[in-house]
PDB file of N, CA, C and O in Angstrom:
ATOM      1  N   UNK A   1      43.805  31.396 -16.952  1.00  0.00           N
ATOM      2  CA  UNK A   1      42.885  31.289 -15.838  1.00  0.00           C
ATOM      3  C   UNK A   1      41.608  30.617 -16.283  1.00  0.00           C
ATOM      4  O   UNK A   1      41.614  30.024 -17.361  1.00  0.00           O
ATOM      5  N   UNK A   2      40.615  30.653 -15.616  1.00  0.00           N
ATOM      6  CA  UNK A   2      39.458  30.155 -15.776  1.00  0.00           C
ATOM      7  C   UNK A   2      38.566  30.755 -15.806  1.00  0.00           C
ATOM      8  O   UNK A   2      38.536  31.689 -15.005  1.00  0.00           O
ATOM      9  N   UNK A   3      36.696  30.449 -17.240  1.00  0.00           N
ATOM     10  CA  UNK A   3      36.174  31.231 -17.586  1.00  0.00           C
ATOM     11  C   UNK A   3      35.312  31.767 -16.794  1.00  0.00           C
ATOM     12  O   UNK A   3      34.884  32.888 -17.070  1.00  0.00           O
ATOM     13  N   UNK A   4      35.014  31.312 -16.018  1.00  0.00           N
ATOM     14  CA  UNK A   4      34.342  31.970 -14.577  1.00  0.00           C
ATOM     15  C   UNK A   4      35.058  32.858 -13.265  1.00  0.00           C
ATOM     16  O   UNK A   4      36.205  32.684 -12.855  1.00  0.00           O
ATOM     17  N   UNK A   5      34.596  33.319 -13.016  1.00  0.00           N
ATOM     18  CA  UNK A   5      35.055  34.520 -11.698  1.00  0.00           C
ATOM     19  C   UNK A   5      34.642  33.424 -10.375  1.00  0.00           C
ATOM     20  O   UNK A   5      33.750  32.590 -10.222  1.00  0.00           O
ATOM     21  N   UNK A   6      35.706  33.873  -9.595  1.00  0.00           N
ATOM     22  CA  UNK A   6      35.079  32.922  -8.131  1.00  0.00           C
ATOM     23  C   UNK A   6      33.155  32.781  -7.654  1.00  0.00           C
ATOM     24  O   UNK A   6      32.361  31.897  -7.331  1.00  0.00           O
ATOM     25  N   UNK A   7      33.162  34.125  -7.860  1.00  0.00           N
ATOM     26  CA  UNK A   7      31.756  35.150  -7.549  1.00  0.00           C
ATOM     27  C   UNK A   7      30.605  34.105  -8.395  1.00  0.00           C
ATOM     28  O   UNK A   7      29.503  33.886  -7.892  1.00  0.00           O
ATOM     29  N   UNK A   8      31.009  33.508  -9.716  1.00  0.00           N
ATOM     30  CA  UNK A   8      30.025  33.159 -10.818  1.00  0.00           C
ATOM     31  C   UNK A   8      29.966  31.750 -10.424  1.00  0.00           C
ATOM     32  O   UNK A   8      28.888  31.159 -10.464  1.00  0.00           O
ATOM     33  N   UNK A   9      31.087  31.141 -10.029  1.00  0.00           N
ATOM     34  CA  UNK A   9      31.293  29.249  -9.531  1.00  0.00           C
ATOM     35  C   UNK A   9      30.608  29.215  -8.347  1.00  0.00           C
ATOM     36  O   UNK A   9      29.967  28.178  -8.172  1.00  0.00           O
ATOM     37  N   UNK A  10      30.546  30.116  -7.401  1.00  0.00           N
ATOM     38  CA  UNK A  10      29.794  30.231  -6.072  1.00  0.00           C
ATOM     39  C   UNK A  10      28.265  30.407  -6.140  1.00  0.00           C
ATOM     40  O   UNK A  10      27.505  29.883  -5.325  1.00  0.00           O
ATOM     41  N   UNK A  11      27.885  31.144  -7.120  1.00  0.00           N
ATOM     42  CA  UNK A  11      26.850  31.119  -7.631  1.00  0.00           C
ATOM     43  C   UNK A  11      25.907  29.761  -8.311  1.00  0.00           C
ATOM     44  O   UNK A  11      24.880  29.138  -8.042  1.00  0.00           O
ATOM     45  N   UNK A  12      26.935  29.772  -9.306  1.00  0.00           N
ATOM     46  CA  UNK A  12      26.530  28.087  -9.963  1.00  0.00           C
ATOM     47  C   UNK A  12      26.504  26.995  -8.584  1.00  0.00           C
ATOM     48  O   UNK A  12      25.465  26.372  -8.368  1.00  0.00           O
ATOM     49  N   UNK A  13      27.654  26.819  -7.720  1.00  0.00           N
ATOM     50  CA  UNK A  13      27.356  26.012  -6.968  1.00  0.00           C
ATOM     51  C   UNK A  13      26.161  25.885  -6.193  1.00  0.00           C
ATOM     52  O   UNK A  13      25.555  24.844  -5.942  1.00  0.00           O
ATOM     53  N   UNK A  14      25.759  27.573  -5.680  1.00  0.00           N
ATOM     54  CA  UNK A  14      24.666  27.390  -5.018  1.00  0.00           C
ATOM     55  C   UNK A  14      23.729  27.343  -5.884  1.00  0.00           C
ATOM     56  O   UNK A  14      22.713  27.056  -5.250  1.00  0.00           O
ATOM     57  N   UNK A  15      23.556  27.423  -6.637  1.00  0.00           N
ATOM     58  CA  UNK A  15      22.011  27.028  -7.566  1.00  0.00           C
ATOM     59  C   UNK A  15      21.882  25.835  -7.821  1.00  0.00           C
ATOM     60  O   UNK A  15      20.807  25.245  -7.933  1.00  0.00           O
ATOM     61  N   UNK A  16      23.074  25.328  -7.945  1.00  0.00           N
ATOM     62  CA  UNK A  16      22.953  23.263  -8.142  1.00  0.00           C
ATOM     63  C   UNK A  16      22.584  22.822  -6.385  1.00  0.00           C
ATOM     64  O   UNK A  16      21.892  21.854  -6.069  1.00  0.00           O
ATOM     65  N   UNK A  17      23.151  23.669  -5.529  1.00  0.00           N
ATOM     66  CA  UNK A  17      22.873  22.899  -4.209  1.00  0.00           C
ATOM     67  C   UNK A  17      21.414  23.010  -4.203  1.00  0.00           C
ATOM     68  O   UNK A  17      20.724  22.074  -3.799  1.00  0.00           O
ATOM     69  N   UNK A  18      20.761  24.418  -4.750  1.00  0.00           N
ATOM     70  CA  UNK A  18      19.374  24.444  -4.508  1.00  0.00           C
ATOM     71  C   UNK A  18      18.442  23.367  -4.786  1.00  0.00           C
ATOM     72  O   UNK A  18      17.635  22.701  -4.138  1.00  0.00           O
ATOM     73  N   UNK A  19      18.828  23.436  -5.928  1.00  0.00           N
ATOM     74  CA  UNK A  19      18.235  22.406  -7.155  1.00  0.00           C
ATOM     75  C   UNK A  19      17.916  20.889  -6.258  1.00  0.00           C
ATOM     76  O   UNK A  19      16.851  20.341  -5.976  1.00  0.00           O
ATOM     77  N   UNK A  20      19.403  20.501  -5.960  1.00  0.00           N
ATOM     78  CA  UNK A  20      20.065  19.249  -5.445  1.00  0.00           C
ATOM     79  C   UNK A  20      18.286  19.123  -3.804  1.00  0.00           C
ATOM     80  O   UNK A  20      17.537  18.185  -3.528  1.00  0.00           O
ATOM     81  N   UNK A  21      18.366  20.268  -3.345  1.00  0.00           N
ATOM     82  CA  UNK A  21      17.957  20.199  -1.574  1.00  0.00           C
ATOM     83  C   UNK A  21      16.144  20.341  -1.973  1.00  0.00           C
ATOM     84  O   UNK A  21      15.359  20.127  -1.049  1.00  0.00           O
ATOM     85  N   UNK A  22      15.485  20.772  -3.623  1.00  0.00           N
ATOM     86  CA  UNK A  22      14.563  20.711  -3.902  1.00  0.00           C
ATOM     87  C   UNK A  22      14.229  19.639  -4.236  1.00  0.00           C
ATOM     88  O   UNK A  22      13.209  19.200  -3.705  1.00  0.00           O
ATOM     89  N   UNK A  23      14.851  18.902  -5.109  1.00  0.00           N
ATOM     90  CA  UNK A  23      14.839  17.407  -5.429  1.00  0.00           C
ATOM     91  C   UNK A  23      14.720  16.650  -4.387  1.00  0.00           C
ATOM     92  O   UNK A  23      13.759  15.881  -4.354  1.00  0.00           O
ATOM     93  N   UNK A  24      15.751  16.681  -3.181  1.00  0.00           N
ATOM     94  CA  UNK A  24      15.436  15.932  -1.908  1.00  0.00           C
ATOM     95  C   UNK A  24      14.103  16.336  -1.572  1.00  0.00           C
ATOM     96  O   UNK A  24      13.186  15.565  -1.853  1.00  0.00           O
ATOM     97  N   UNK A  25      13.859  17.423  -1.016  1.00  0.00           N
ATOM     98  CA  UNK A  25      12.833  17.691  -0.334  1.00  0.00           C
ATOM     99  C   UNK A  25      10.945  16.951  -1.384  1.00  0.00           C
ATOM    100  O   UNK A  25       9.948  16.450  -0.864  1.00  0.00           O
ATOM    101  N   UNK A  26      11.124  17.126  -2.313  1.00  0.00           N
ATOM    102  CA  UNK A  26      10.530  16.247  -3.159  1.00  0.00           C
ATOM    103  C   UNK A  26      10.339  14.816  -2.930  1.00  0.00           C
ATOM    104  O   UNK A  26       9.300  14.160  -2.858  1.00  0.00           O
ATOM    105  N   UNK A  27      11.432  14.513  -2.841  1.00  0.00           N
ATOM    106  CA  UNK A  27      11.853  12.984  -2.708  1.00  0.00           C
ATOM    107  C   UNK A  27      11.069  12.395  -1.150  1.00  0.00           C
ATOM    108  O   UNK A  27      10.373  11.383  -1.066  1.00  0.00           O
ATOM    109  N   UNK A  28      11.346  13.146  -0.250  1.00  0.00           N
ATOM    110  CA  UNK A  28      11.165  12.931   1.082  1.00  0.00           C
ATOM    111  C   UNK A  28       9.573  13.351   1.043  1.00  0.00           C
ATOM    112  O   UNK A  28       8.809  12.659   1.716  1.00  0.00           O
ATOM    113  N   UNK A  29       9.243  14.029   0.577  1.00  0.00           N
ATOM    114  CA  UNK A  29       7.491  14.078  -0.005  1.00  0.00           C
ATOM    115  C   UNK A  29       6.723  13.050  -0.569  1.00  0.00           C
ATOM    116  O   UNK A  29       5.502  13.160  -0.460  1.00  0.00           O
ATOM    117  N   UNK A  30       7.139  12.165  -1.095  1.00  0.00           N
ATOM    118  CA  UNK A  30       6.718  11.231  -2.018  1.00  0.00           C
ATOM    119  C   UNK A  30       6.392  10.637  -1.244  1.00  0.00           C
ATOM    120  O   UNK A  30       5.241  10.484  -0.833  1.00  0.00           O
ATOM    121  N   UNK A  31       7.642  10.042  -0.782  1.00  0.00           N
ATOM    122  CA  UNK A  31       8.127   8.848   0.659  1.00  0.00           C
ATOM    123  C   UNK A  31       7.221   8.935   1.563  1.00  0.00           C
ATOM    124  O   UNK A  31       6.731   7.917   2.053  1.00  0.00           O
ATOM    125  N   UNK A  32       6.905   9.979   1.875  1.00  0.00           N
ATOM    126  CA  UNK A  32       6.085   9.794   3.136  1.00  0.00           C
ATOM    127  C   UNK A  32       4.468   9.745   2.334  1.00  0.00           C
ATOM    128  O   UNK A  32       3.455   9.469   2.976  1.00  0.00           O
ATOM    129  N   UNK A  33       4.455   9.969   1.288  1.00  0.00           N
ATOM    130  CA  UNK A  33       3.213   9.850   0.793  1.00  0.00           C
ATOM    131  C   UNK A  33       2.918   8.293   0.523  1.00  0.00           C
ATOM    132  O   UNK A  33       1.979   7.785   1.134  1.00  0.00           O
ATOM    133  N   UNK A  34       3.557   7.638  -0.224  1.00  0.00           N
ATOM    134  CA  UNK A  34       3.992   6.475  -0.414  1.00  0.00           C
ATOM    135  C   UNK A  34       3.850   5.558   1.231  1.00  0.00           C
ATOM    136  O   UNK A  34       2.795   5.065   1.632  1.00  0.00           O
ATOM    137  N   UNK A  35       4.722   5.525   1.723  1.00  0.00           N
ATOM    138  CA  UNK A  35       4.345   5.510   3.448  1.00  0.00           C
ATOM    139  C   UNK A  35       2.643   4.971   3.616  1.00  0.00           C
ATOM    140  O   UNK A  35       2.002   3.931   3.471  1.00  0.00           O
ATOM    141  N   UNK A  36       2.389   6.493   4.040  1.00  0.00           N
ATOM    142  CA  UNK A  36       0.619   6.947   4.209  1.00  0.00           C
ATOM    143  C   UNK A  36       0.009   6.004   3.418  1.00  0.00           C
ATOM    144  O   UNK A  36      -0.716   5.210   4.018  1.00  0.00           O
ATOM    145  N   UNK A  37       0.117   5.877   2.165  1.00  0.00           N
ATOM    146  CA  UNK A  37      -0.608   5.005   1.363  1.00  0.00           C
ATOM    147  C   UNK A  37      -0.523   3.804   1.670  1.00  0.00           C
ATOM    148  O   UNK A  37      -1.539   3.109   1.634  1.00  0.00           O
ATOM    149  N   UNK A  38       0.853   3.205   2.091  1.00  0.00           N
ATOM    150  CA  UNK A  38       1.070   1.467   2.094  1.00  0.00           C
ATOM    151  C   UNK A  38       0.226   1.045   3.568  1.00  0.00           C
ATOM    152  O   UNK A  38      -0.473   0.048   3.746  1.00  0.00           O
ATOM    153  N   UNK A  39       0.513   2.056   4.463  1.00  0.00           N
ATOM    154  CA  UNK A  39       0.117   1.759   5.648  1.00  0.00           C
ATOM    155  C   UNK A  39      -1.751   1.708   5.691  1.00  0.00           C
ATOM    156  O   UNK A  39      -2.455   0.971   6.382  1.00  0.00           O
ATOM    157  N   UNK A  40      -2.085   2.542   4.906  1.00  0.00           N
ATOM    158  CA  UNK A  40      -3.526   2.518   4.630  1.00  0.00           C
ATOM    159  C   UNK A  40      -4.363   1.154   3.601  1.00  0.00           C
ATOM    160  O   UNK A  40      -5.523   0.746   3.547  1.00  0.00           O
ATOM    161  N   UNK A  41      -3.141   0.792   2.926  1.00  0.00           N
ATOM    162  CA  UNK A  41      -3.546  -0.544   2.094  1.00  0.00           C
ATOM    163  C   UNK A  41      -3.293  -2.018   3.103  1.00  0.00           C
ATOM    164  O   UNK A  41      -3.708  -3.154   2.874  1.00  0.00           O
ATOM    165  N   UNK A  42      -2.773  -1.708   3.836  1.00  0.00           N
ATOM    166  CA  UNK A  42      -1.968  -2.859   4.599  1.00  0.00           C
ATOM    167  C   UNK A  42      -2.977  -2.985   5.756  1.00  0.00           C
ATOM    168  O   UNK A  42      -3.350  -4.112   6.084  1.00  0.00           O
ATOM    169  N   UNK A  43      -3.573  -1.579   6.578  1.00  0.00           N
ATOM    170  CA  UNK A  43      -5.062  -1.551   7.045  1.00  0.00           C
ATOM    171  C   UNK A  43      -6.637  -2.209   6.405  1.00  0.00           C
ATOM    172  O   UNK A  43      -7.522  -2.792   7.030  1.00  0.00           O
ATOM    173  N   UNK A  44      -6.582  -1.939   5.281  1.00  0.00           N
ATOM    174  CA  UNK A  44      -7.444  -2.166   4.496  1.00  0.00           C
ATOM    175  C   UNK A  44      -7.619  -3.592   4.320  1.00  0.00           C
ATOM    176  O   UNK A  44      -8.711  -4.159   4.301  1.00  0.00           O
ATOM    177  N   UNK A  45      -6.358  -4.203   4.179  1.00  0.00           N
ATOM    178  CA  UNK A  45      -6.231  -5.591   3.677  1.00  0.00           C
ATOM    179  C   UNK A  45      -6.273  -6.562   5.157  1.00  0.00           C
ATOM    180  O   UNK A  45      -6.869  -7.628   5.006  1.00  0.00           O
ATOM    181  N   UNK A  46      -5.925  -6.405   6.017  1.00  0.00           N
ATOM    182  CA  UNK A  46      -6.369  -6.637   7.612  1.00  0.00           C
ATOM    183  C   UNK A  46      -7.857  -6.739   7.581  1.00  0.00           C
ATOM    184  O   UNK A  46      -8.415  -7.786   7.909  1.00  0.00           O
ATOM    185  N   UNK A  47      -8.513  -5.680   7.196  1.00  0.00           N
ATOM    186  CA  UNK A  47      -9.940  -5.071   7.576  1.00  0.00           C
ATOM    187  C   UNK A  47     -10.523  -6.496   6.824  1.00  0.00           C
ATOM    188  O   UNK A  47     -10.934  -7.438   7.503  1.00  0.00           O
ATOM    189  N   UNK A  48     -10.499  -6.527   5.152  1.00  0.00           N
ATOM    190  CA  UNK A  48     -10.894  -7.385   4.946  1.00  0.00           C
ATOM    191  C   UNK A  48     -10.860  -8.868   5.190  1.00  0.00           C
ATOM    192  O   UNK A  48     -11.802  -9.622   4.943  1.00  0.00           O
ATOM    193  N   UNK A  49      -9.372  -9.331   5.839  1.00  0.00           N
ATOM    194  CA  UNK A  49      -8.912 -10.424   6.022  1.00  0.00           C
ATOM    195  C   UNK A  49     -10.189 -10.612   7.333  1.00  0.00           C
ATOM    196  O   UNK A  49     -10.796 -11.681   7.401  1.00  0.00           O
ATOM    197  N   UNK A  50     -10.305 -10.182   7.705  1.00  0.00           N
ATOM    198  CA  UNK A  50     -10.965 -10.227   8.966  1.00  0.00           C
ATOM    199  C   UNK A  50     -12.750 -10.446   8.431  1.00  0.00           C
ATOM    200  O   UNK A  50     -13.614 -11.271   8.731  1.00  0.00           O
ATOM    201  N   UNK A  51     -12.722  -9.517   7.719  1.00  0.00           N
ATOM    202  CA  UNK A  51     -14.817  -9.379   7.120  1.00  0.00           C
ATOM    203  C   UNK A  51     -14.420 -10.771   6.295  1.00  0.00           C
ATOM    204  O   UNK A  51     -14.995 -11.483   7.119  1.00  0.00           O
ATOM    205  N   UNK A  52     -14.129 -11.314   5.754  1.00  0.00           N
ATOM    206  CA  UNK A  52     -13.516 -12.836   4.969  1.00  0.00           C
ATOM    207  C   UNK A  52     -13.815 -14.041   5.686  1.00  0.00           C
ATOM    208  O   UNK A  52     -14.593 -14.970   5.464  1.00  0.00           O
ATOM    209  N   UNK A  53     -12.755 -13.711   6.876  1.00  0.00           N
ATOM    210  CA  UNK A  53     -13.018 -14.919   8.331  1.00  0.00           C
ATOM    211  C   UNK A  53     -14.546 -14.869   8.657  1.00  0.00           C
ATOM    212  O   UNK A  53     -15.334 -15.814   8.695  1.00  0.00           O
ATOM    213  N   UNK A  54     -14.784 -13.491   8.892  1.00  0.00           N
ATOM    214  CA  UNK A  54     -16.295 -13.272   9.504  1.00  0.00           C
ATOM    215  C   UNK A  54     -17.477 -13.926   8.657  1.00  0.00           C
ATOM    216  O   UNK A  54     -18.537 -14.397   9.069  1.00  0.00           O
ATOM    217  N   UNK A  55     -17.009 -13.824   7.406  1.00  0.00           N
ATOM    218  CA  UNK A  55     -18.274 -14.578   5.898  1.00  0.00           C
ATOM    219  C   UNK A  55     -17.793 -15.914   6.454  1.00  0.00           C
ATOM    220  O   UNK A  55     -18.645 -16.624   6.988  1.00  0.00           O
ATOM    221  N   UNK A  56     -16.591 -16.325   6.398  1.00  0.00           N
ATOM    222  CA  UNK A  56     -16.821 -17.689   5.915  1.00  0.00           C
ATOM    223  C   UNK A  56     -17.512 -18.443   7.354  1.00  0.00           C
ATOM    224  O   UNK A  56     -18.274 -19.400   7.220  1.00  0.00           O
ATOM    225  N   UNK A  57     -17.171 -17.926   8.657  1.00  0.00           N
ATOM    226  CA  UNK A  57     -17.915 -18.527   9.707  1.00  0.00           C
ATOM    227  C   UNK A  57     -19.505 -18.475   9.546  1.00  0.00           C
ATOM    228  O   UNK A  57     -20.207 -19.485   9.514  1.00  0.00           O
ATOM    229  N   UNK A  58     -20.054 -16.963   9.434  1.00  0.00           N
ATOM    230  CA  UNK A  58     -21.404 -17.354   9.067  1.00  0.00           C
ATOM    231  C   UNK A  58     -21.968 -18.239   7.643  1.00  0.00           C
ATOM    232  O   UNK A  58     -23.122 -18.628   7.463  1.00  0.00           O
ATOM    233  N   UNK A  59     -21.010 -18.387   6.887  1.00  0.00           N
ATOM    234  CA  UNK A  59     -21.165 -19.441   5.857  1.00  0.00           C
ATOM    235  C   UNK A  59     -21.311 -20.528   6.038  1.00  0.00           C
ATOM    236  O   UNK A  59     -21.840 -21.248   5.191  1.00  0.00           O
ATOM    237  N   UNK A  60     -20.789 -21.067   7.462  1.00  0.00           N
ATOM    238  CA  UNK A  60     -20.368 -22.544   7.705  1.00  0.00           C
ATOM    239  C   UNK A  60     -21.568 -22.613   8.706  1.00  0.00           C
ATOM    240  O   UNK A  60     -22.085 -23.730   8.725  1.00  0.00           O
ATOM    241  N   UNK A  61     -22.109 -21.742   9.500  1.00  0.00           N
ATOM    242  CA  UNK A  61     -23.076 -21.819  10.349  1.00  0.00           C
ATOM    243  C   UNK A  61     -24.494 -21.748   9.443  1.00  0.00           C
ATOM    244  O   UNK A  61     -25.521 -22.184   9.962  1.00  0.00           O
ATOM    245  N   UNK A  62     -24.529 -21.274   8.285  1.00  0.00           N
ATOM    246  CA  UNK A  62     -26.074 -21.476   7.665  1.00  0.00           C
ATOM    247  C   UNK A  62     -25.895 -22.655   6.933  1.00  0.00           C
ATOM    248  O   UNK A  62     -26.886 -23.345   6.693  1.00  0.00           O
ATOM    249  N   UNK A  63     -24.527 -23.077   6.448  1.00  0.00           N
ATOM    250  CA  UNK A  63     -24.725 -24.701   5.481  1.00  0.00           C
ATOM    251  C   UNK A  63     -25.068 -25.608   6.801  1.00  0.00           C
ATOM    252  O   UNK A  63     -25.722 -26.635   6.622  1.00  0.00           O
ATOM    253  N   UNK A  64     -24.719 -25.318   7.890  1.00  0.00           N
ATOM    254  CA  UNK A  64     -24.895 -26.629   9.183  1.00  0.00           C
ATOM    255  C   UNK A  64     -26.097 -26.562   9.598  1.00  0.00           C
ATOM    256  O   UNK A  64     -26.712 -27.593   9.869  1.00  0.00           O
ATOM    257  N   UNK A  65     -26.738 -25.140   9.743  1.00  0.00           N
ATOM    258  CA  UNK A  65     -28.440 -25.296   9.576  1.00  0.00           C
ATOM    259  C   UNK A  65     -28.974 -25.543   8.556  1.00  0.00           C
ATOM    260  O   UNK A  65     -30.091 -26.035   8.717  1.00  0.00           O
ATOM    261  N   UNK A  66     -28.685 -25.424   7.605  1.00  0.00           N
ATOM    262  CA  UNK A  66     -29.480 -25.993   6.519  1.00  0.00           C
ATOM    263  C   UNK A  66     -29.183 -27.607   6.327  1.00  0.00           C
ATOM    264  O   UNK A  66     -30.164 -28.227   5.915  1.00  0.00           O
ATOM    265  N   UNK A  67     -28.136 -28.294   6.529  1.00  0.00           N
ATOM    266  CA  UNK A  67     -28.049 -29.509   6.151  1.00  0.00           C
ATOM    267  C   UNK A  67     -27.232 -30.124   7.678  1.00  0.00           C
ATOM    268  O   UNK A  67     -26.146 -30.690   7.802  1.00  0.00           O
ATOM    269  N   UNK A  68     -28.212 -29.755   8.653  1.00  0.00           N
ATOM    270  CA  UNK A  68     -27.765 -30.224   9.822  1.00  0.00           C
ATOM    271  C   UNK A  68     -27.188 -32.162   9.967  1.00  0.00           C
ATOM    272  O   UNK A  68     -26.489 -32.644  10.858  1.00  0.00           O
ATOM    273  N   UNK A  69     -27.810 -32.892   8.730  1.00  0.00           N
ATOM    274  CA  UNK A  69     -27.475 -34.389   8.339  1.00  0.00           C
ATOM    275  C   UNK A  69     -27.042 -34.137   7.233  1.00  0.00           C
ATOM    276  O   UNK A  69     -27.675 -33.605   6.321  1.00  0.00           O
ATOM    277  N   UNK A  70     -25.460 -34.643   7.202  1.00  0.00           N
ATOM    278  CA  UNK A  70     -24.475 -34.530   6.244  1.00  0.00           C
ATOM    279  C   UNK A  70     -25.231 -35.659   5.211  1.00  0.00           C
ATOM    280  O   UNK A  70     -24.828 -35.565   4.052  1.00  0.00           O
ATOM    281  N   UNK A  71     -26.182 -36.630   5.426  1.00  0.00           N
ATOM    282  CA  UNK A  71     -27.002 -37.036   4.116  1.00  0.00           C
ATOM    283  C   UNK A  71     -27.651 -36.115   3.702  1.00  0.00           C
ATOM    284  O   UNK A  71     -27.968 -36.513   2.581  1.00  0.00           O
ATOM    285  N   UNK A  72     -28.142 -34.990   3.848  1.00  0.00           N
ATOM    286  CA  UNK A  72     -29.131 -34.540   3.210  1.00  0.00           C
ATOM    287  C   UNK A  72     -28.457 -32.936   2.501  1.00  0.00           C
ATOM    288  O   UNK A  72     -29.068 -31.904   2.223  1.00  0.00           O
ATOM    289  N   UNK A  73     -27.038 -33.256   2.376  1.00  0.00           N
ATOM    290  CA  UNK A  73     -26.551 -32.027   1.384  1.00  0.00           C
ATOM    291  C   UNK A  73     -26.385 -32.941   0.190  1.00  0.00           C
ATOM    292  O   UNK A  73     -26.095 -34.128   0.036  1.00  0.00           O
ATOM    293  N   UNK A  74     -26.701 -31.869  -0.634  1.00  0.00           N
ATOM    294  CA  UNK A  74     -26.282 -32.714  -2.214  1.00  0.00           C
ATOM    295  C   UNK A  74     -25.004 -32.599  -2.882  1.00  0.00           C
ATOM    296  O   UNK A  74     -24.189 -31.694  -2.702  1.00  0.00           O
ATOM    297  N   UNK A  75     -24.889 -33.588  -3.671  1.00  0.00           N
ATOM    298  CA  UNK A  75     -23.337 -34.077  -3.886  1.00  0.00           C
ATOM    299  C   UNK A  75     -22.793 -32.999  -4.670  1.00  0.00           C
ATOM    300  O   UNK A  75     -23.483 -31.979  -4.692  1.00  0.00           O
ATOM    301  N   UNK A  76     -21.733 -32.990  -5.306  1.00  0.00           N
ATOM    302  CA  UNK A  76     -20.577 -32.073  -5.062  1.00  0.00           C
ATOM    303  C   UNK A  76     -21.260 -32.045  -6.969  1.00  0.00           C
ATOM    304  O   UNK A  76     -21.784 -33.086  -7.362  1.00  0.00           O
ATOM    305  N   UNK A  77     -21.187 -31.002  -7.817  1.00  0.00           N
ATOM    306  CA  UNK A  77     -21.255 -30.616  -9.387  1.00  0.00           C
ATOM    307  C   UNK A  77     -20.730 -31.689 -10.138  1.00  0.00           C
ATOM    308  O   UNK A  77     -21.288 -32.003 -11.189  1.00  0.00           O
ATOM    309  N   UNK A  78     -19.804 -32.248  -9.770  1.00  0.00           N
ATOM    310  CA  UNK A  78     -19.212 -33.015 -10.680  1.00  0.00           C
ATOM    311  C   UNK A  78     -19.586 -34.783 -10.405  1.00  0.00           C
ATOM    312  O   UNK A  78     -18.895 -35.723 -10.799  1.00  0.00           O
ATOM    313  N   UNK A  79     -20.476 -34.840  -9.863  1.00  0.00           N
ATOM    314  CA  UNK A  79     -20.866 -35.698  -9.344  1.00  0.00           C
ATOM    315  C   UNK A  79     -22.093 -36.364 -10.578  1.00  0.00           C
ATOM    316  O   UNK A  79     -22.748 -37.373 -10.315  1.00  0.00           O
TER     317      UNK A  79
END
């Protein structure tokens, strides 16, 4: 026969299922943490894409007041 009793394999099984449904439940923790996070970086990176657009327009509106005659900006560094 075999060195275990039905009683002891039923046992072992359920302690590996435990094991097995803690690990998931872990897993599915992460995930959604992971989730939360990407969705908050992916916000973030929007936010700035946007404050970026917003610099470079007021960037382009103070070089056009300041050098409202494209003669009177000075030439490029390598110049």
């Amino acid at each position: 026969m075999s060195d275990f009793s039905s009683n002891e394999r039923d046992q072992a099984l359920e302690a590996r299922l435990i094991e097995l449904e803690m690990r998931v439940s872990f897993q599915e923790q992460a995930l959604a943490e992971m989730s939360e996070a990407l969705a908050d970086a992916r916000m973030q990176g929007s936010r700035n894409a946007d404050l970026l657009r917003h610099l470079l327009d007021d960037l382009g509106k103070v070089r056009t007041a300041l050098y409202a005659d494209a003669a009177d900006e000075p030439p490029p560094p390598h110049y």
